[in-house]
Wavefront OBJ file of the C-alpha trace (Angstrom):
o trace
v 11.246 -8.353 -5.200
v 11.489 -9.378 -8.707
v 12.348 -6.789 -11.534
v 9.337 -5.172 -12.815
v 6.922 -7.087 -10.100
v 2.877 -7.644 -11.104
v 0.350 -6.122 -8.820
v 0.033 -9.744 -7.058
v 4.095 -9.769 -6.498
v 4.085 -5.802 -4.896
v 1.183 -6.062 -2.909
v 2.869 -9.399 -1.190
v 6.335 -7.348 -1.170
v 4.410 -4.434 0.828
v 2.500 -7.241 3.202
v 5.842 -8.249 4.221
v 7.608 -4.704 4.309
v 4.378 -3.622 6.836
v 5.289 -6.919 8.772
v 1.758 -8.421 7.760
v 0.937 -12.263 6.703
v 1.147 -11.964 2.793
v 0.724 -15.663 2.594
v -3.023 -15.663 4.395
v -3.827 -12.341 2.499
v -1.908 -12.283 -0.976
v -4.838 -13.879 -3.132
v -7.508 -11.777 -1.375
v -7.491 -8.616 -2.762
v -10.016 -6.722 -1.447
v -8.522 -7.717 2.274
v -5.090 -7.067 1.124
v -6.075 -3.665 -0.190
v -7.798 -3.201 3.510
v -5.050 -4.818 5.475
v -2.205 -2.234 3.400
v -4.486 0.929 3.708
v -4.562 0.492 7.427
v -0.696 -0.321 8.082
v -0.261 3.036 6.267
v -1.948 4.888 8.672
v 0.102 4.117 11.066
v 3.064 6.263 11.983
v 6.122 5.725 9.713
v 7.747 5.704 6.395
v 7.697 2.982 3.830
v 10.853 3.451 1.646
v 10.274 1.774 -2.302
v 14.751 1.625 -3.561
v 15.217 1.078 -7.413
v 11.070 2.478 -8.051
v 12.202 2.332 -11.708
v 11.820 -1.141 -12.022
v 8.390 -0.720 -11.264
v 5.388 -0.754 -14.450
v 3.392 1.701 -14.611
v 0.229 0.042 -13.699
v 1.734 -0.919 -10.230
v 3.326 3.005 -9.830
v -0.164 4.003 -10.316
v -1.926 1.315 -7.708
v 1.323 2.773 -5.623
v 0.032 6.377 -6.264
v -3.791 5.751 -5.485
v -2.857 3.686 -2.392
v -1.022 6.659 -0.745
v -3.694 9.705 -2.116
v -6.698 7.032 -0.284
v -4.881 7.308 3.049
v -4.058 10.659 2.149
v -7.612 11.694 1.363
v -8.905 8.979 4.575
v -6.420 11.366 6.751
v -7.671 14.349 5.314
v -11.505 13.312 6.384
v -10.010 12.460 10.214
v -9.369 16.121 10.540
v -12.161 17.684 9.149
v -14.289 15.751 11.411
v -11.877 16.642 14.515
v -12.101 20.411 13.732
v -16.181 20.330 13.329
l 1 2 3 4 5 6 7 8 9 10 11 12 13 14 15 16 17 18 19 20 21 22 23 24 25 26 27 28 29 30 31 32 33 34 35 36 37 38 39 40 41 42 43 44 45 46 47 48 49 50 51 52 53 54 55 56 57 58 59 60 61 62 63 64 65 66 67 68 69 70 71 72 73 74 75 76 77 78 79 80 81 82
């Protein structure tokens, strides 16, 4: 990935780190957005080396990305326990 990568250029990076097709999804946001949020729910650990050369703006997308399937995960078990 490039040093200090736009949104467009990180969410392609994390298509290919999830082994999705970032060439059919990288202009379509919305499905790209879908299409990440589900890979992270699967089992696993996604590993970002040299985060400093990340903007802010793409930390944060980072940030919201993981509290969504944090809060998604958090829903799954309240509706399991009820």
């Amino acid at each position: 990935m490039a040093v200090r990568p736009a949104l467009p250029q990180l969410r392609a990076a994390l298509l290919t780190a999830y082994g999705l097709p970032a060439t059919a999804l990288a202009n379509r946001t919305d499905a790209t957005d879908r299409a990440l949020l589900e890979a992270s729910q699967a089992p696993g650990v996604l590993v970002i080396d040299d985060v400093q050369r990340i903007a802010a703006p793409e930390l944060d997308y980072l940030r919201l990305r993981r509290r969504h399937a944090d809060d998604t995960d958090l829903a799954r078990a309240v509706r399991r326990k009820c």
